[in-house]
MARZAPA-975072 format. One line per 2 residues: number of its first residue (from 1); their letters; for each residue x, y, z of C-alpha. Coordinates in nm, 3 decimals, always signed. Example, Ala and Ser with C-alpha at 12.3 -4.5 7.8 and 13.67 -1.06 7.14 Angstrom:
BEGIN
1) as) +1.230 -0.450 +0.780; +1.367 -0.106 +0.714 .
//
This chain:
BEGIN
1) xx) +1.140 +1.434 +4.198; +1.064 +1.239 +3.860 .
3) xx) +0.777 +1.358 +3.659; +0.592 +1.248 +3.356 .
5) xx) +0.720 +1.580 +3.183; +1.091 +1.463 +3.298 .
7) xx) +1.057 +1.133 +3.166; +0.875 +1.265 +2.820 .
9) xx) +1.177 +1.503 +2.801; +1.453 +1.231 +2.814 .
11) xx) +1.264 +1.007 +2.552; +1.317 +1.315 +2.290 .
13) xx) +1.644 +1.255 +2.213; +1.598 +0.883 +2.117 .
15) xx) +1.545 +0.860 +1.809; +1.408 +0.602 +1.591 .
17) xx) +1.651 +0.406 +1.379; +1.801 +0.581 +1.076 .
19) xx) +1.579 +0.881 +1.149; +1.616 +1.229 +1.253 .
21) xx) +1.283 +1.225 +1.393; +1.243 +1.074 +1.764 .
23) xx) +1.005 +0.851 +1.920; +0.800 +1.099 +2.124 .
25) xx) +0.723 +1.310 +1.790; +0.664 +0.952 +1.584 .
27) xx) +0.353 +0.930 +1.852; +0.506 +0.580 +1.967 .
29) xx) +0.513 +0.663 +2.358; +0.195 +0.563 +2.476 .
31) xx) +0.172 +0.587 +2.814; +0.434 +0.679 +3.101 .
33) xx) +0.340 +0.540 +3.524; +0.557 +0.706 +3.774 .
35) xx) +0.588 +0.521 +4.108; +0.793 +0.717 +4.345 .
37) xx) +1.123 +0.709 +4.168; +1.041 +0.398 +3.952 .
39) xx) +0.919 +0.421 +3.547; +0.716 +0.228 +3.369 .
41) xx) +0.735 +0.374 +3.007; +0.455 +0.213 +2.772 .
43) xx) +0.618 +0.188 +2.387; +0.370 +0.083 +2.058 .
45) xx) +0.577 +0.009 +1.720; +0.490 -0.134 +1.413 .
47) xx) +0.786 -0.299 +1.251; +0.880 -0.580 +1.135 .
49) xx) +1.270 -0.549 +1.180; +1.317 -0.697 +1.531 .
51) xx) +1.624 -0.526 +1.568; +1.462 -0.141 +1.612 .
53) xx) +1.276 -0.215 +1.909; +1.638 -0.381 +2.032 .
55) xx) +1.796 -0.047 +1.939; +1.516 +0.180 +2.088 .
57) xx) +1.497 -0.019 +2.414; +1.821 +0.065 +2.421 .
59) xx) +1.861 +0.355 +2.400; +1.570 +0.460 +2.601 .
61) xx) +1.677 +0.242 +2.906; +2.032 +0.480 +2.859 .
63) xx) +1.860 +0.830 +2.865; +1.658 +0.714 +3.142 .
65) xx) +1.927 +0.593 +3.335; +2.117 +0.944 +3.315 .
67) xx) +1.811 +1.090 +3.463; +1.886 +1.255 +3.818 .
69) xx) +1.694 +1.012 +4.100; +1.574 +0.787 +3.831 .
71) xx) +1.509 +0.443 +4.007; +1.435 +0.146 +3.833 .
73) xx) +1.344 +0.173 +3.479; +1.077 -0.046 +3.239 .
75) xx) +0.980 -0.058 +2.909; +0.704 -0.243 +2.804 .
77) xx) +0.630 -0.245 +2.391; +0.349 -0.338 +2.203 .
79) xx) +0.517 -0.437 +1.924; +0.257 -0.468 +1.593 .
81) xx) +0.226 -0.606 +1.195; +0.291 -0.314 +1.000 .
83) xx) +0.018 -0.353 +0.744; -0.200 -0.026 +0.813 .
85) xx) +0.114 +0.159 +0.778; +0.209 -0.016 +0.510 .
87) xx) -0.124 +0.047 +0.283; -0.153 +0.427 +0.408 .
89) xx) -0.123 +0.611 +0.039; -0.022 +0.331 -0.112 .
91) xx) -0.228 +0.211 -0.484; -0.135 -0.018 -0.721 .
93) xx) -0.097 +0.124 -1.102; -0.411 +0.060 -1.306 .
95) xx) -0.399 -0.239 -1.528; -0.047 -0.347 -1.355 .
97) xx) -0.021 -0.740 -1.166; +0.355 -0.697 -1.027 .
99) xx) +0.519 -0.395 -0.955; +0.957 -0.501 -0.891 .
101) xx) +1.180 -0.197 -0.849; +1.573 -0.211 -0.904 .
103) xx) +1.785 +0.003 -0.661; +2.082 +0.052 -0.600 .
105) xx) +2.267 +0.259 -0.345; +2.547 +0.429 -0.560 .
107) xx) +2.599 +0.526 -0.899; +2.801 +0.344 -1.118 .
109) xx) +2.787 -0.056 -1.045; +2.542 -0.145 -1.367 .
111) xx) +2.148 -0.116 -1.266; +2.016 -0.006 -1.545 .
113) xx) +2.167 -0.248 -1.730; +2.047 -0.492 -1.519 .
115) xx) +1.665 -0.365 -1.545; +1.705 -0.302 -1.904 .
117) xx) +1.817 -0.718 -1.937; +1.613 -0.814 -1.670 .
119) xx) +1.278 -0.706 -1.836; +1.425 -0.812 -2.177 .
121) xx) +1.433 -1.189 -2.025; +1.073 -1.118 -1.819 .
123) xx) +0.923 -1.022 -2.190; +1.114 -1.343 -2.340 .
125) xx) +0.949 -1.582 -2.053; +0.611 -1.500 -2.222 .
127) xx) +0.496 -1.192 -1.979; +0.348 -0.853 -2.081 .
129) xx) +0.643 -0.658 -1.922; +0.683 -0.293 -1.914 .
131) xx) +1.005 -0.100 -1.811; +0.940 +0.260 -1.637 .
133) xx) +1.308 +0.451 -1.624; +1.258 +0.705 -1.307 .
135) xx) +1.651 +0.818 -1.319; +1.485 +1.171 -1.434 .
137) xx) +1.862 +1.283 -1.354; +2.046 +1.012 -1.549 .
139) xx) +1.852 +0.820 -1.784; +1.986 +0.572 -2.056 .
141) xx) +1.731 +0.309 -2.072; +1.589 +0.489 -2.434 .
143) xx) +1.971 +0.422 -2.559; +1.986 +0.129 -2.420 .
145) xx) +1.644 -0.027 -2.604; +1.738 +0.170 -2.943 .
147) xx) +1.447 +0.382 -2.916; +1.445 +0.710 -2.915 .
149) xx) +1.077 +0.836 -3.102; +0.860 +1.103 -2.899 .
151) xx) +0.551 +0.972 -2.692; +0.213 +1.053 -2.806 .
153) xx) -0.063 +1.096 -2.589; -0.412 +0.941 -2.566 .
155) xx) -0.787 +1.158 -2.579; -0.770 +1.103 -2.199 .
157) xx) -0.422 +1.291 -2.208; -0.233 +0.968 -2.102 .
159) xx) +0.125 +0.930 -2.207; +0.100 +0.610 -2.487 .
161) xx) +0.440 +0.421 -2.424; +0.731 +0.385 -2.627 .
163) xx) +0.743 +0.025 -2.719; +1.088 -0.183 -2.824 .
165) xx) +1.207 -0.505 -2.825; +0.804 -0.606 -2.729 .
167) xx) +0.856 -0.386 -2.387; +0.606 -0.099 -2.266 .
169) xx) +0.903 +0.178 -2.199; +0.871 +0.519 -2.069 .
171) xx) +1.158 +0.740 -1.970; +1.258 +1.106 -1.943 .
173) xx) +1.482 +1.029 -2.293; +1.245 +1.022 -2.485 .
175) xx) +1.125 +1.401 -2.373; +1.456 +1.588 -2.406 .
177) xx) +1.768 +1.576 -2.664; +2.066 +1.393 -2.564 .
179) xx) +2.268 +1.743 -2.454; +1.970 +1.898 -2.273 .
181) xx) +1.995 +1.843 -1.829; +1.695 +1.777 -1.668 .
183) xx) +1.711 +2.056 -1.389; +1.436 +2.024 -1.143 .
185) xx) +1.418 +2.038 -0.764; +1.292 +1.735 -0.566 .
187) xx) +0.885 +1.798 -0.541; +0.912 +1.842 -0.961 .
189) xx) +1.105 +1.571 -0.997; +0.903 +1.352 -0.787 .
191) xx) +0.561 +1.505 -0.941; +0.753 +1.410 -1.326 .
193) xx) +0.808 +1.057 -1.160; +0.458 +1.036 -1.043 .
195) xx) +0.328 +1.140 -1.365; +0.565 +0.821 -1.598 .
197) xx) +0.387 +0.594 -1.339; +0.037 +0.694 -1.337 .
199) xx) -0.052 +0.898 -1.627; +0.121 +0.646 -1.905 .
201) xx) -0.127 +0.395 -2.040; +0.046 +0.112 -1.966 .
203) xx) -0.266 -0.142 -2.050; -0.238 -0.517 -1.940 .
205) xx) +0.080 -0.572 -1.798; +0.233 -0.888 -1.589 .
207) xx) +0.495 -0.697 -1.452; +0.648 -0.356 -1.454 .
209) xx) +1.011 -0.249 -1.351; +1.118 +0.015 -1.169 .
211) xx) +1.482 +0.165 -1.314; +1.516 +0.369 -0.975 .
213) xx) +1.770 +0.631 -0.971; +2.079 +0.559 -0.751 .
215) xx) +2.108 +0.657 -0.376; +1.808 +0.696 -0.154 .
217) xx) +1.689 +1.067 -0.231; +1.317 +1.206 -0.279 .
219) xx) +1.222 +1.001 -0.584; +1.285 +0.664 -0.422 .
221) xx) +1.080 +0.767 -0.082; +0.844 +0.862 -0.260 .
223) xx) +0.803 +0.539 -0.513; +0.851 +0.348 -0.174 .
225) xx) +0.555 +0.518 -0.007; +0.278 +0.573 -0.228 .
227) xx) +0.313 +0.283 -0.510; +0.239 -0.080 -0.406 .
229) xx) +0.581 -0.284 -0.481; +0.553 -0.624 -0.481 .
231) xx) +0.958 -0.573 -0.377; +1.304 -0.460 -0.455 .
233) xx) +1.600 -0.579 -0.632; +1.883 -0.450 -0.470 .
235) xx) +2.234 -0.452 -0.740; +2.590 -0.388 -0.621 .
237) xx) +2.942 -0.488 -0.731; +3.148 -0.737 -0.480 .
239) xx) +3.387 -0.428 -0.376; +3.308 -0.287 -0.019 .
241) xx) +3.278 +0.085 -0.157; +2.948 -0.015 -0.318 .
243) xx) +2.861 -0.273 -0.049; +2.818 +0.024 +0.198 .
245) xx) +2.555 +0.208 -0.025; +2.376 -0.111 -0.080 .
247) xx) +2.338 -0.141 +0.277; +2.161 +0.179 +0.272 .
249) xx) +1.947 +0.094 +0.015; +1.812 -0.206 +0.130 .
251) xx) +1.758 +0.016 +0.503; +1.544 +0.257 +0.353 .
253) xx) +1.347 -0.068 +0.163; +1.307 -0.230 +0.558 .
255) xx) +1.207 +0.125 +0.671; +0.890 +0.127 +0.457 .
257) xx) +0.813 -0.220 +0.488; +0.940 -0.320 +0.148 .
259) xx) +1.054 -0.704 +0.113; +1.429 -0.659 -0.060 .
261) xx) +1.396 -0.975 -0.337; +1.732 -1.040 -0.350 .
263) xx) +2.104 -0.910 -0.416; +2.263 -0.900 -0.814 .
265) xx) +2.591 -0.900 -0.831; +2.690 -0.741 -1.100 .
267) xx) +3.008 -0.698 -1.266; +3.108 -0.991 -1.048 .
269) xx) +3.409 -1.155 -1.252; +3.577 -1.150 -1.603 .
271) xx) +3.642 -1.451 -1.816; +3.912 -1.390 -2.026 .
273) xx) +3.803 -1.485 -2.357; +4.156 -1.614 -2.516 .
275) xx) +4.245 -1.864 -2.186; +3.920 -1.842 -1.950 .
277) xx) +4.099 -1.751 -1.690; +3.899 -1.570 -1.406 .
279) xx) +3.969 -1.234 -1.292; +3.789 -1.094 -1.011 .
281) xx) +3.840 -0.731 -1.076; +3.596 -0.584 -0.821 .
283) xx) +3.687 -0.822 -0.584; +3.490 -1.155 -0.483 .
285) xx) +3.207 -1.267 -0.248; +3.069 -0.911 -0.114 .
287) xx) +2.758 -1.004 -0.305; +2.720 -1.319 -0.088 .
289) xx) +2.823 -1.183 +0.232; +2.576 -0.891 +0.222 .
291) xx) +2.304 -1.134 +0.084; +2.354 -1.371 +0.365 .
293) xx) +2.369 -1.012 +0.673; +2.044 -0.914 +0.537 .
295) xx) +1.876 -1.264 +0.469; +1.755 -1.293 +0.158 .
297) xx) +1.919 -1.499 -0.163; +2.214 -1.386 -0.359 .
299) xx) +1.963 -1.343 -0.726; +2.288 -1.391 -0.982 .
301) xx) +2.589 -1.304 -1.020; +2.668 -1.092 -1.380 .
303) xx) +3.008 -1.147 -1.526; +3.172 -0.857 -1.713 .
305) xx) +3.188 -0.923 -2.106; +3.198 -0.712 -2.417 .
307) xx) +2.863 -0.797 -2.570; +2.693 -0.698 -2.273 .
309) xx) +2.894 -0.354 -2.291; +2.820 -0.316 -2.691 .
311) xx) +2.451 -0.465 -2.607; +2.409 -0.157 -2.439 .
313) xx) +2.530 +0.084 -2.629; +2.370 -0.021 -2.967 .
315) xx) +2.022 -0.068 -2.789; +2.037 -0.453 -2.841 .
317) xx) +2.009 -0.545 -2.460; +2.228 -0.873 -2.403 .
319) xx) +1.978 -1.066 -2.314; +1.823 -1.109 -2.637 .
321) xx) +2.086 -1.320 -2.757; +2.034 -1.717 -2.683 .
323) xx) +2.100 -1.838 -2.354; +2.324 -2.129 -2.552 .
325) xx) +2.583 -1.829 -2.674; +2.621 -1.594 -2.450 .
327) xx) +2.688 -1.660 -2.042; +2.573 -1.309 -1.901 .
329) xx) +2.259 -1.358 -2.115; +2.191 -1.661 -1.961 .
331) xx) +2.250 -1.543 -1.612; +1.964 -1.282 -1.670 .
333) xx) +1.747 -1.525 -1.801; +1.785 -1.737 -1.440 .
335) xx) +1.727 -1.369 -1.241; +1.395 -1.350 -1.436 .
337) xx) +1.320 -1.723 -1.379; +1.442 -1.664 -0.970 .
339) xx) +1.180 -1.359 -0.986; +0.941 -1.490 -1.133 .
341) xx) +0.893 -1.737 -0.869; +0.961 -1.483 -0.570 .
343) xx) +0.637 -1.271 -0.659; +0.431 -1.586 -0.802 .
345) x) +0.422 -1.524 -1.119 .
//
């Protein structure tokens, strides 16, 4: 004989896409009519992302079907915008217009030298633009801005930025020496993170970005749900073993209804400087292809050259060098102008 309880039962072990959790303790089965051995199972979401009530329907209509005397089987869902879910604990920073965060899914393929240029160009198109380095772990965007001073803090006991290059900067550099780890478990780190964000007098800015650390860990949910992105930049190299992170990166950006801007490529070719001749060391296209699967525009695509490399190191971003001379500083320059337009600013 099918029950309620029976039916509840079976609907525990589907869960919702890219969770652990499953649908019965996410609160989304709202109702359940038994009619001899027929189902009628009533389903409320909030997505966007059509394909999760494709994969839970699914699903569901499988466990169902397993079900001893199960008869016929329907789901109805209720399928909603997800703006109250969106807004719960979510603010905006105090004095901030545009909030973009950089991600990436891996280590490795060049995003903080991509947020370090990017905000270099923002600054350079005439906005106030501050650059907030939450890699607590890893993080080089003091070295790569040349500064490298201690913060001071205000009456109020807010952090007064670092300022270079006529950025806003903060960043756990500027705390420790060069040699010394940050070692810290994930509700410190994330409290630290918290703490760059809210409690650094930022004043007036246009825009601020995000350097997020790589991967999708504690620091990055928790940026995701409680401060008010205006959307992600999502940067990979063309090969596949960085593709597949990326993928994951933009996920957990869908999962907590965060628009993903756009794809940089970075690292995408080398011009050889003696003939021109184009070498596509990490491969070529993966930026386009993976633009294209998740809908949204391939931003640029960064070559690899030695300025940008020595830019870097010697805290004299690339960017800063006219568009005229250098190519990758000129590709920058067009991701700011591409951004710029994709939040309204």
């Amino acid at each position: 004989m099918i029950t309620e309880a029976i039916v509840l039962e079976a609907l525990r072990s589907v869960k919702w896409p890219g969770f652990s959790r499953d649908i019965v303790a996410f609160g989304l089965v709202k109702g359940i009519r038994v009619d001899g051995s027929d189902v009628t199972v009533r389903l409320e979401l909030a997505t966007r992302d059509a394909n999760i009530p494709r994969q839970i329907h699914e699903a569901a209509t499988r466990v169902l079907a397993e079900v001893p005397g199960m008869g016929k089987v329907s789901l109805d869902f209720d399928i909603k915008e997800p703006e109250a879910a969106a807004g719960v604990g979510r603010s905006s920073i105090a004095g901030v217009k545009k909030i973009i965060a950089v991600a990436s899914g891996k280590g490795g393929v060049g995003k903080s030298t991509v947020a370090s240029n990017l905000a270099i160009a923002l600054s350079r198109a005439g906005l106030r633009t501050g650059l907030c380095d939450c890699d607590l772990y890893g993080p080089s965007v003091g070295l790569m801005l040349g500064a490298d001073e201690q913060p001071m803090a205000t009456e109020q006991n807010e952090i007064i930025p670092i300022e270079a290059h006529g950025l806003k900067l903060m960043s756990m550099a500027f705390l420790l020496s060069d040699a010394s780890p940050v070692i810290v478990r994930g509700p410190l780190a994330t409290r630290y993170t918290q703490q760059f964000l809210r409690q650094t007098a930022w004043g007036k800015l246009d825009v601020l970005v995000l350097d997020l650390p790589p991967g999708t860990g504690d620091i990055q949910l928790t940026i995701s749900q409680t401060v008010a992105l205006d959307g992600a930049v999502i940067v990979t190299t063309p090969q596949e073993v960085a593709l597949i992170d990326a993928r994951k990166a933009a996920s957990m950006f869908a999962k907590v209804n965060i628009p993903v801007l756009g794809i940089v490529e970075n690292m995408s070719y080398f011009l050889c400087p003696s003939d021109g001749v184009r070498y596509d060391i990490f491969g070529s296209g993966g930026g386009a292809k993976e633009a294209k699967r998740l809908g949204v525009p391939l931003l640029a695509q960064i070559p690899i050259d030695l300025p940008t490399r020595e830019g870097g190191d010697s805290g004299m971003p690339v960017a800063l060098m006219p568009v005229g001379v250098n190519a990758v500083s000129a590709e920058f320059h067009r991701l700011a102008a591409e951004l710029r337009k994709a939040i309204g600013i």
